[in-house]
py3Dmol code that shows the C-alpha trace and the ligand (Angstrom):
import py3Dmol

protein = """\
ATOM      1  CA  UNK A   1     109.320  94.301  99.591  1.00  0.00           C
ATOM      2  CA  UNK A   2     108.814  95.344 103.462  1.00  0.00           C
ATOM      3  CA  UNK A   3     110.818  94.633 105.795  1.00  0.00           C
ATOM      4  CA  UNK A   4     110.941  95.670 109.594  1.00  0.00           C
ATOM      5  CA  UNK A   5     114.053  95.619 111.715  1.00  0.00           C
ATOM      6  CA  UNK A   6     113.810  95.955 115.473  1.00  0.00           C
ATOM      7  CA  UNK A   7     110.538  98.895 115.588  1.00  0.00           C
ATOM      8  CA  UNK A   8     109.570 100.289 118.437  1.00  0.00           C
ATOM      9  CA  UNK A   9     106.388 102.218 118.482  1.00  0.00           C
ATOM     10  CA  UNK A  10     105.142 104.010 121.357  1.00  0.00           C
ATOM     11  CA  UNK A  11     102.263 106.525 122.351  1.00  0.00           C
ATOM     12  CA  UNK A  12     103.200 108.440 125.841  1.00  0.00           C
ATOM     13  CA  UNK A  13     104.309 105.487 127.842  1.00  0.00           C
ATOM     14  CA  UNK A  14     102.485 102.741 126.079  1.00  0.00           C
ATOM     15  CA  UNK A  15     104.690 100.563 124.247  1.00  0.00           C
ATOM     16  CA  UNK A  16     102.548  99.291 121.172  1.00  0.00           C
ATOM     17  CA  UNK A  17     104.679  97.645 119.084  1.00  0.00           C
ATOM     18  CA  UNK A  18     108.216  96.023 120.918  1.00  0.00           C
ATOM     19  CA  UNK A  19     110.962  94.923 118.760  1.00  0.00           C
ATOM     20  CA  UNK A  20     108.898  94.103 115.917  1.00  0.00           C
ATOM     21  CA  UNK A  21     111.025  92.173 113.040  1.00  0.00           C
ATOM     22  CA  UNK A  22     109.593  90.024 109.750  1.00  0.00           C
ATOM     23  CA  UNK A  23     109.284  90.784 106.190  1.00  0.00           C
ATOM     24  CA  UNK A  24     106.755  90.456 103.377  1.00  0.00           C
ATOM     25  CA  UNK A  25     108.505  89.464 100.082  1.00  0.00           C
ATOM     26  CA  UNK A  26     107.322  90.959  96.641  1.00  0.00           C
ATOM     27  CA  UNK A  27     104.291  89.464  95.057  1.00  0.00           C
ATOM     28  CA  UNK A  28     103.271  87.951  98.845  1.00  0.00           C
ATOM     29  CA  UNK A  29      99.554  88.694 100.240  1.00  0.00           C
ATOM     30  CA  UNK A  30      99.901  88.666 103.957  1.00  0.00           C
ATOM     31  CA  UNK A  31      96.860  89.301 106.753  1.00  0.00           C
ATOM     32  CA  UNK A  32      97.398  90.418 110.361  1.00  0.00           C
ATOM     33  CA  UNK A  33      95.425  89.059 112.930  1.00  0.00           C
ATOM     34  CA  UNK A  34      94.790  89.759 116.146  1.00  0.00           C
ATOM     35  CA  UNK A  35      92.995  90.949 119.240  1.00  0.00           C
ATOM     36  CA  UNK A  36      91.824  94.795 118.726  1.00  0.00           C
ATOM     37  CA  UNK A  37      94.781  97.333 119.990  1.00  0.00           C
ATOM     38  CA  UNK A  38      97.363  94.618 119.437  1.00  0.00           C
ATOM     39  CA  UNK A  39      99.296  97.346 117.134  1.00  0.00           C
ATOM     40  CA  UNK A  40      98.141  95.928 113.714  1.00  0.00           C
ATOM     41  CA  UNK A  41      96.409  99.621 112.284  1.00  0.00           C
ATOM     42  CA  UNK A  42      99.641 100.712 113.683  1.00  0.00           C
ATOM     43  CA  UNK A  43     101.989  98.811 110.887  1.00  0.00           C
ATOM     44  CA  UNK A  44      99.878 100.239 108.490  1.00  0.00           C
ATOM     45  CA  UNK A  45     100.342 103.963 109.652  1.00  0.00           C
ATOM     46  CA  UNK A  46     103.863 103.558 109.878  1.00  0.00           C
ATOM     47  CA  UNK A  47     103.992 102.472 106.580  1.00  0.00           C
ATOM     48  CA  UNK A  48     102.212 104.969 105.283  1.00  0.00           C
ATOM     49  CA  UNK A  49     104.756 107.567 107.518  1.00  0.00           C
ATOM     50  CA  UNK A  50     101.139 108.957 109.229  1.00  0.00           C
ATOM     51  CA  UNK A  51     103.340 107.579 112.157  1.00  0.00           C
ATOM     52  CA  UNK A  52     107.116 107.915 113.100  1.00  0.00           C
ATOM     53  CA  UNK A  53     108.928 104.814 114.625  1.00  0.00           C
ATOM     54  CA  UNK A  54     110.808 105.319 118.302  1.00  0.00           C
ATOM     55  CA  UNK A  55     113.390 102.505 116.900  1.00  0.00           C
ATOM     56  CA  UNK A  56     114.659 100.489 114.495  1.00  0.00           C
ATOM     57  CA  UNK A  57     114.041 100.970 110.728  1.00  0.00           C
ATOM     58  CA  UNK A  58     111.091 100.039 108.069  1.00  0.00           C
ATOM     59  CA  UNK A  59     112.413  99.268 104.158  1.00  0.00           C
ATOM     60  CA  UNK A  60     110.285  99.176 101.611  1.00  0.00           C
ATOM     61  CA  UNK A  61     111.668  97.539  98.427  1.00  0.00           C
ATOM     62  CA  UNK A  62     114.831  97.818 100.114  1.00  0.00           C
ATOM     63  CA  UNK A  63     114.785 101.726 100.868  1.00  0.00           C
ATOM     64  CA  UNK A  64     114.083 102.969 104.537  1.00  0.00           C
ATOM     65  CA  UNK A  65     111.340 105.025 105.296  1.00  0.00           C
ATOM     66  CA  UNK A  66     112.761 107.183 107.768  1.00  0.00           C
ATOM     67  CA  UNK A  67     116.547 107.538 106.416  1.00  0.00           C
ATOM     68  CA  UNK A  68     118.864 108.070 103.769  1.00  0.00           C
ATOM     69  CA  UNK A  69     122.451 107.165 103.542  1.00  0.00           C
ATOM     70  CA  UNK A  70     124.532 110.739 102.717  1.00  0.00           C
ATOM     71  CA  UNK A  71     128.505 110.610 102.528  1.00  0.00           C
ATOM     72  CA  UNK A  72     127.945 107.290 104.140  1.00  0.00           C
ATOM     73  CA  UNK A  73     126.484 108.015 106.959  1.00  0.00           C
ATOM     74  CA  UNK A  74     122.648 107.299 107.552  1.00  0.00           C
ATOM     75  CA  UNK A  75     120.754 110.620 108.266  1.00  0.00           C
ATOM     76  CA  UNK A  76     116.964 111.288 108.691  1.00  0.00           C
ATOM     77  CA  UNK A  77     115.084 111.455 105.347  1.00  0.00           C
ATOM     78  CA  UNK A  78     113.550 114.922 104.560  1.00  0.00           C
ATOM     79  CA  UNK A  79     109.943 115.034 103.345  1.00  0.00           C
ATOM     80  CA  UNK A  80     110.787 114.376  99.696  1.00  0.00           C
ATOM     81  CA  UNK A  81     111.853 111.113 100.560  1.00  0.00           C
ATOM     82  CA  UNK A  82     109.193 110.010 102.977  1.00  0.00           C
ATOM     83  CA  UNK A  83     106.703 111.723  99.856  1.00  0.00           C
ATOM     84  CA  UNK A  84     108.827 109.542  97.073  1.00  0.00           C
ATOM     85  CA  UNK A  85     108.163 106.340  99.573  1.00  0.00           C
ATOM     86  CA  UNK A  86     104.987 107.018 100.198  1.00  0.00           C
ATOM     87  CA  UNK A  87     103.707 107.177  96.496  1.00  0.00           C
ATOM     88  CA  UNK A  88     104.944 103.206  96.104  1.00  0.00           C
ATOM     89  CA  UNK A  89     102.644 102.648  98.404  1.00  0.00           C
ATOM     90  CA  UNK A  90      98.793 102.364  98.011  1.00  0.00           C
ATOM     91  CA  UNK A  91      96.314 101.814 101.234  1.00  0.00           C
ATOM     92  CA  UNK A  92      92.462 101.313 101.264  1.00  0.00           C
ATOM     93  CA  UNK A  93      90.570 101.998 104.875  1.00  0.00           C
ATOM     94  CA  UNK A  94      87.569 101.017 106.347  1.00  0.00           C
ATOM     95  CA  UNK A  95      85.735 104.395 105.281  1.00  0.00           C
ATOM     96  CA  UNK A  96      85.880 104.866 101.695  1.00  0.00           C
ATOM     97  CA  UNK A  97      86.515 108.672 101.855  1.00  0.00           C
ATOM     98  CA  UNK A  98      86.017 109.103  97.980  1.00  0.00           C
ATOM     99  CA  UNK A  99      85.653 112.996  96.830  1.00  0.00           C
ATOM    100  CA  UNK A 100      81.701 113.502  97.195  1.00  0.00           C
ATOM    101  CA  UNK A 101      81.398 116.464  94.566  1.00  0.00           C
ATOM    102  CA  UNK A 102      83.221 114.696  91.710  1.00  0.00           C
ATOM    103  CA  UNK A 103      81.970 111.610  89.641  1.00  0.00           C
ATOM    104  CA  UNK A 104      83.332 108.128  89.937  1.00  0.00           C
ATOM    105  CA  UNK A 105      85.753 108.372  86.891  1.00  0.00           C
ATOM    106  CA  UNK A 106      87.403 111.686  88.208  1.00  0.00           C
ATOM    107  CA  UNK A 107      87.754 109.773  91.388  1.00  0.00           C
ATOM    108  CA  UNK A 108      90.154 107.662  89.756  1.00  0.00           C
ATOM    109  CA  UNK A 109      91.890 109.718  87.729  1.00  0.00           C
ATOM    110  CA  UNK A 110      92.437 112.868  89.729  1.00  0.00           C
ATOM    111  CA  UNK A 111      95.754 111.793  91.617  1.00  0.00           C
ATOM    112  CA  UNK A 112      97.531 110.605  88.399  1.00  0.00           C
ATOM    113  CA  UNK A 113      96.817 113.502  86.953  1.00  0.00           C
ATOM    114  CA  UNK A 114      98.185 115.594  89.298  1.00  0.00           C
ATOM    115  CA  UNK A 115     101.020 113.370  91.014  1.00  0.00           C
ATOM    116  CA  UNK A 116     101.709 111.451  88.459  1.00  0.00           C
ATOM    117  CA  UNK A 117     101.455 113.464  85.674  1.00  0.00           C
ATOM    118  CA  UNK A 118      99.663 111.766  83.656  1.00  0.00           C
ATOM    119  CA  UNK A 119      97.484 113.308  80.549  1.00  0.00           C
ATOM    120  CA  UNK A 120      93.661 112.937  81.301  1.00  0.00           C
ATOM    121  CA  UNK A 121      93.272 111.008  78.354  1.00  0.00           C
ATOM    122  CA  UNK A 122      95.520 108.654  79.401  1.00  0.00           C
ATOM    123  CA  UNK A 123      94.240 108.967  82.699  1.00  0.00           C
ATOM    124  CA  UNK A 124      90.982 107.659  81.593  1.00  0.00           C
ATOM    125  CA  UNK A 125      92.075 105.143  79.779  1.00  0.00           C
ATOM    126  CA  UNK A 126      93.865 103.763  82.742  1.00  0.00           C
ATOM    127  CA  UNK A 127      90.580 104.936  85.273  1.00  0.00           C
ATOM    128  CA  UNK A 128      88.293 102.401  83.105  1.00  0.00           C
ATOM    129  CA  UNK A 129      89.697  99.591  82.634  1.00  0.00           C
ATOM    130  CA  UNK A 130      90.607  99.653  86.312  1.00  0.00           C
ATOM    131  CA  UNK A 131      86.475 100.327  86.894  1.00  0.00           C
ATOM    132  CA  UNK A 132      85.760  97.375  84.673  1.00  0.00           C
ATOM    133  CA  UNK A 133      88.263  95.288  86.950  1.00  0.00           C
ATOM    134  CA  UNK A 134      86.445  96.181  89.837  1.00  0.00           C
ATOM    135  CA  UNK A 135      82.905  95.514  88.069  1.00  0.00           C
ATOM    136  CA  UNK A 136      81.837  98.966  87.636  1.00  0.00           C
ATOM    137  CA  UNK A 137      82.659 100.260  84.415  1.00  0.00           C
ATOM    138  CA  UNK A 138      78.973 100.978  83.871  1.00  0.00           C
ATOM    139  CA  UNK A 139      78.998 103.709  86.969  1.00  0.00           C
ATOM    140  CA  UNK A 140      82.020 105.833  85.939  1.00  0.00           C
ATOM    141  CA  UNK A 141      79.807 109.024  85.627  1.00  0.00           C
ATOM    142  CA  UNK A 142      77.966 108.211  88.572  1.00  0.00           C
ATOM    143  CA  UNK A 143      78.530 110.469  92.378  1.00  0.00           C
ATOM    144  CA  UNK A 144      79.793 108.353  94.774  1.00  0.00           C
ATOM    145  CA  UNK A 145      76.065 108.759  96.987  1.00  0.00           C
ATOM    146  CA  UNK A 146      74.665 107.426  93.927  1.00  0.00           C
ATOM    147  CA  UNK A 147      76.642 104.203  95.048  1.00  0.00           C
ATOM    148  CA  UNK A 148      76.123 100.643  97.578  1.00  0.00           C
ATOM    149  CA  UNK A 149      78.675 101.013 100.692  1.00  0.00           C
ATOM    150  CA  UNK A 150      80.271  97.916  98.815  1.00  0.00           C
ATOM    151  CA  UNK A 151      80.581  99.720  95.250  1.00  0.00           C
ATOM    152  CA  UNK A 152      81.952 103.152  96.778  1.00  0.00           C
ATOM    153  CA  UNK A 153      84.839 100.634  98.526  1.00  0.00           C
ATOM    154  CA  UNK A 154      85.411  98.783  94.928  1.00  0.00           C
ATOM    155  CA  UNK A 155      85.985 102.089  93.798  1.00  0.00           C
ATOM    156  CA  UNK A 156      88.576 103.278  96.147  1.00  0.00           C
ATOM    157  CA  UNK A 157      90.644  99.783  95.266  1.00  0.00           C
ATOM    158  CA  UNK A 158      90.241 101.018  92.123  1.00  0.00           C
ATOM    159  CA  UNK A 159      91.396 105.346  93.028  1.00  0.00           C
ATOM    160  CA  UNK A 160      94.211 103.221  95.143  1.00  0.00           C
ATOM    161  CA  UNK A 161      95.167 100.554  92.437  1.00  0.00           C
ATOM    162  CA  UNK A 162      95.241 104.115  89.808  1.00  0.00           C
ATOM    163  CA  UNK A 163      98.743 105.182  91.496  1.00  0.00           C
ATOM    164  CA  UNK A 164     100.690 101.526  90.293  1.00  0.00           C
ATOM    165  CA  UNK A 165     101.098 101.036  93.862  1.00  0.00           C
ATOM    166  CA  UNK A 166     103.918  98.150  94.093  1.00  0.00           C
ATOM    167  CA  UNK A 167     102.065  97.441  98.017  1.00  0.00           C
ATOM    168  CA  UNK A 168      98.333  97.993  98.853  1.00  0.00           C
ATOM    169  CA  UNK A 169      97.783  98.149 102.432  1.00  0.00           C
ATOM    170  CA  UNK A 170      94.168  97.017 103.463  1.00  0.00           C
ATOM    171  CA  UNK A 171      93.067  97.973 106.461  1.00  0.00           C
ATOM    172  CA  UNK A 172      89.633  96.684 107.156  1.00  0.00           C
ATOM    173  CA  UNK A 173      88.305  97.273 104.219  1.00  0.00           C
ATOM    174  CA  UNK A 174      84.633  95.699 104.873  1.00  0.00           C
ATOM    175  CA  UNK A 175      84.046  96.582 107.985  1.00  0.00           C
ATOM    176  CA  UNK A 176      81.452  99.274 107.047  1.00  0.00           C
ATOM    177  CA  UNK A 177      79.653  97.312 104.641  1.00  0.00           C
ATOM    178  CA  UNK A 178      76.253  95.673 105.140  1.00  0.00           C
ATOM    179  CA  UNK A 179      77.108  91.715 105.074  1.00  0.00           C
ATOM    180  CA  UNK A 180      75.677  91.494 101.946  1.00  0.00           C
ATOM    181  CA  UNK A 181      78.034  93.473 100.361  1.00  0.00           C
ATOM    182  CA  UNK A 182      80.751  92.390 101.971  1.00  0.00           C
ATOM    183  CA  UNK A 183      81.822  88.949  99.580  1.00  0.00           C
ATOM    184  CA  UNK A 184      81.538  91.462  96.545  1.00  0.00           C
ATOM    185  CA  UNK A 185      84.427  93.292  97.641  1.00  0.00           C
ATOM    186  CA  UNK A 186      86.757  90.582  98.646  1.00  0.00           C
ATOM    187  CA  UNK A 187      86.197  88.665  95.206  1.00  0.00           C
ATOM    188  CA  UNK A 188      87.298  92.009  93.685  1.00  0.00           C
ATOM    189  CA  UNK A 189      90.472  92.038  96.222  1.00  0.00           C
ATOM    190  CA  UNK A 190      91.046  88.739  95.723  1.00  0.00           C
ATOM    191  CA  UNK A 191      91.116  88.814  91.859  1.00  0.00           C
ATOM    192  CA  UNK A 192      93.301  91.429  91.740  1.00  0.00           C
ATOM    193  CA  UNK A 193      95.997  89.306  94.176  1.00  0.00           C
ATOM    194  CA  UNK A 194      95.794  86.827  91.725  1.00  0.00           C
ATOM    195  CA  UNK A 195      96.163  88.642  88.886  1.00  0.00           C
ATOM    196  CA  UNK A 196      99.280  91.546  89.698  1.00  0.00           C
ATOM    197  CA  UNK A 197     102.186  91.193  91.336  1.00  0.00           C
ATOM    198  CA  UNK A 198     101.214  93.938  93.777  1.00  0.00           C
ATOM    199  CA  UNK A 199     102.526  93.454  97.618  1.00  0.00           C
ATOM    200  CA  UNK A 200      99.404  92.916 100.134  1.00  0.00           C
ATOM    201  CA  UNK A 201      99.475  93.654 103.719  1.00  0.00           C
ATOM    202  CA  UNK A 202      96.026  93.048 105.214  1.00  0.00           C
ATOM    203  CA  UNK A 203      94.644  93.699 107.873  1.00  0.00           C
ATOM    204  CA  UNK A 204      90.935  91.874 108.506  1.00  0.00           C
ATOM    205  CA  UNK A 205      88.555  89.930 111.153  1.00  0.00           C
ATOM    206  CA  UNK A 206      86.947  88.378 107.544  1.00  0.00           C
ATOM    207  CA  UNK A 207      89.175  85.498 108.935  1.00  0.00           C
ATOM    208  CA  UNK A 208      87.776  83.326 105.577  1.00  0.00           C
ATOM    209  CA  UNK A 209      88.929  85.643 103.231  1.00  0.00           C
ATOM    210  CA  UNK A 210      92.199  85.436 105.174  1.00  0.00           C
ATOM    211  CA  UNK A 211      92.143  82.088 104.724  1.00  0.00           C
ATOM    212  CA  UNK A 212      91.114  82.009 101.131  1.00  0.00           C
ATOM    213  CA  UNK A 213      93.752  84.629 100.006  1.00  0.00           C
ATOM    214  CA  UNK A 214      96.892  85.122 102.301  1.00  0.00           C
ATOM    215  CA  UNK A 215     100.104  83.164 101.816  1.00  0.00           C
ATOM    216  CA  UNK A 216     101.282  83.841 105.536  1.00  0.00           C
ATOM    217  CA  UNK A 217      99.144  84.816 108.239  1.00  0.00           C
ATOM    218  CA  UNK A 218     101.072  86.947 111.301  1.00  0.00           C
ATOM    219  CA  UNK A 219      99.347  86.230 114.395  1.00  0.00           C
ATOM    220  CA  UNK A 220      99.581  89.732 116.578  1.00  0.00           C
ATOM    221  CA  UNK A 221      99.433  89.904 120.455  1.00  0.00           C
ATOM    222  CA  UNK A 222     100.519  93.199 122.798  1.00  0.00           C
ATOM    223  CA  UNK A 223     102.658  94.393 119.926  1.00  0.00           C
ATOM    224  CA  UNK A 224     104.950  91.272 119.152  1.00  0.00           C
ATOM    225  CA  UNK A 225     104.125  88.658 115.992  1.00  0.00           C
ATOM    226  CA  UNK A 226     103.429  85.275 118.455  1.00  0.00           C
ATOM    227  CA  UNK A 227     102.829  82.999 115.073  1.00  0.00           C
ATOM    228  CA  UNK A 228     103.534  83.348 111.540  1.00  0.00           C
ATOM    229  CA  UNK A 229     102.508  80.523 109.018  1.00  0.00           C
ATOM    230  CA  UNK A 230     100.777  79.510 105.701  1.00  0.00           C
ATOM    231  CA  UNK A 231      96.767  80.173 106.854  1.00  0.00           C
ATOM    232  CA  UNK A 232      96.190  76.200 106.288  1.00  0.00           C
ATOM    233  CA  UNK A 233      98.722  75.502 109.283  1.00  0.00           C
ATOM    234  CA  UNK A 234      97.619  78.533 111.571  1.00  0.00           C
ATOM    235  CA  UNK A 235      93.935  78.242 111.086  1.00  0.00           C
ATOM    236  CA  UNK A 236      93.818  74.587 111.715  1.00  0.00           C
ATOM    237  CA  UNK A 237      96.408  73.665 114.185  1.00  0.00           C
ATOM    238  CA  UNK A 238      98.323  76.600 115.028  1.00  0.00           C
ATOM    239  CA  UNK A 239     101.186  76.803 117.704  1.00  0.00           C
ATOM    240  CA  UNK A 240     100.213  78.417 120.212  1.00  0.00           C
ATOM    241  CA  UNK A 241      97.677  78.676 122.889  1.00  0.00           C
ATOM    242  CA  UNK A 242      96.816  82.312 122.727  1.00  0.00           C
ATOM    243  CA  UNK A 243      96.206  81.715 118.685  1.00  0.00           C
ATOM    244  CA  UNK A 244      93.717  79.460 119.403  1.00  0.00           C
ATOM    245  CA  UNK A 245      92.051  80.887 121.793  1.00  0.00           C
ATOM    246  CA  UNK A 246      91.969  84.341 119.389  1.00  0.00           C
ATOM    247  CA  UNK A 247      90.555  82.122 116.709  1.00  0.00           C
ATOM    248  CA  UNK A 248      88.287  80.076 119.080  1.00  0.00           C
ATOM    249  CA  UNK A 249      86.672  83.218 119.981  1.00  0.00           C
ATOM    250  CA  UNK A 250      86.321  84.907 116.361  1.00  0.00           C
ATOM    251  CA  UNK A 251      85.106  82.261 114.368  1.00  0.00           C
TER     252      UNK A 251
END
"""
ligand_1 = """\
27
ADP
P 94.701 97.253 116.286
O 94.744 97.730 114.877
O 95.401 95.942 116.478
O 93.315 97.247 116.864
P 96.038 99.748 116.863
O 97.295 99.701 116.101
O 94.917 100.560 116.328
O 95.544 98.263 117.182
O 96.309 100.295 118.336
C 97.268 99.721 119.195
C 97.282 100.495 120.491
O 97.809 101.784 120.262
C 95.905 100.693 121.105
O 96.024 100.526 122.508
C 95.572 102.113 120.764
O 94.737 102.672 121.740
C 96.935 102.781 120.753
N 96.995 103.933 119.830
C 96.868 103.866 118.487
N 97.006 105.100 117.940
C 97.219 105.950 118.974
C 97.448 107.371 119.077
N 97.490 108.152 117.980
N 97.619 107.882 120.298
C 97.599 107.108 121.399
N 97.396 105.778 121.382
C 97.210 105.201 120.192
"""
view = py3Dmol.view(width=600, height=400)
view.addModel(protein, "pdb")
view.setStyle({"model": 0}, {"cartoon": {"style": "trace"}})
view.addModel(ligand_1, "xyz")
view.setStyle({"model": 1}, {"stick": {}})
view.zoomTo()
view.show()
């Protein structure tokens, strides 16, 4: 479902991400770890083409991000591509950034009506069950300041989750949130993993929800993948030293 071939990211002179190959097949949840600036936020970006790679190629579901093939020949995609790409793909961020002046409901169904084309009936349809699978069918006519930290994010899984993303990116998704809040959340992530075949890529220091969820966890250091292995094998007796040492000082 994602696959990276040989990228190369840089800013200025600072290589962030060298060579960078592995894949994340349909269905799979997968977390990054890491040390912070070890290029993880990066993979998301590029994904979500807020970024351009310096090298090699990024597929999703088999098609590249960056190209298309024309009379054989592989040229750089325009923006309807990248905008066509970009639609299969769903991320939720640390900040929730829902629209303040419209209620919880609209929240949701404002991008499929308008990108998707979908009728607001349908729309709404579609927005409430997806608030009753995050556990907040009872606040679709609140505002979003009317909301916890934690229920605002439940609601952007759900405004992300709206689009029939085939990959949600998560990119730490509870940092805001007041600890007590956080567990609500994850559950909600967690439930939905379990019950779509929606891609995860993950990207979280809740290194128990990592655990919990993931089928592969991608160890990250200075912009190369040092480990990659089921969470019970890295977590408990990984590889290599600098894993450790990461987890050592993180849990
Ligand atoms: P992580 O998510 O692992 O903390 P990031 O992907 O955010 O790491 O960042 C990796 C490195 O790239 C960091 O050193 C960061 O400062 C740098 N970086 C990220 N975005 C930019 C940018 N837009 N311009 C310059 N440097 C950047």
């Amino acid at each position: 479902m994602i696959r990276f071939e040989g990228v190369v990211k840089k800013f200025g002179d600072h290589v962030v991400l060298r060579e960078l190959d592995f894949s994340v097949r349909p269905g799979e949840f997968v977390t990054l770890i890491g040390p912070s600036g070890s290029g993880k936020t990066t993979i998301l970006r590029l994904l979500m083409t807020l970024e351009q790679v310096n090298e090699g190629r990024i597929f999703v579901g088999g098609e590249c991000l960056s190209h298309v093939e024309k009379n054989g020949k592989f040229v750089p995609a325009g923006e309807k591509h990248q905008r066509r790409m970009r639609r299969r793909i769903g991320m939720v961020f640390q900040q929730f950034n829902l629209f303040p002046n419209m209620k919880v409901l609209q929240n949701v169904t404002e991008a499929p009506i308008r990108a998707l084309g979908l009728s607001r009936q349908e729309a709404e349809q579609r927005g409430r069950e997806l608030l009753e699978m995050v556990g907040l069918s009872e606040k679709a006519d609140a505002h979003p300041s009317q909301l916890s930290g934690g229920q605002q994010q439940r609601v952007a899984i759900a405004r992300a989750l709206a689009m029939r993303p085939e990959v949600l990116l998560l990119d730490e998704v509870t940092s805001a949130l007041d600890p007590e809040l956080v567990a609500g959340v994850l559950k909600v992530l967690k439930d939905i993993a379990s019950t779509t075949d929606i891609t995860f890529l993950c990207v979280t220091h809740e290194m128990q929800f990592a655990r919990d969820v993931s089928d592969r966890v991608l160890m990250f250091d200075h912009g190369q993948i040092i480990e990659d292995a089921p969470p019970e094998k890295l977590f408990t007796n990984p590889d290599h030293e600098r894993t450790r040492e990461f987890l050592q000082a993180v849990l």
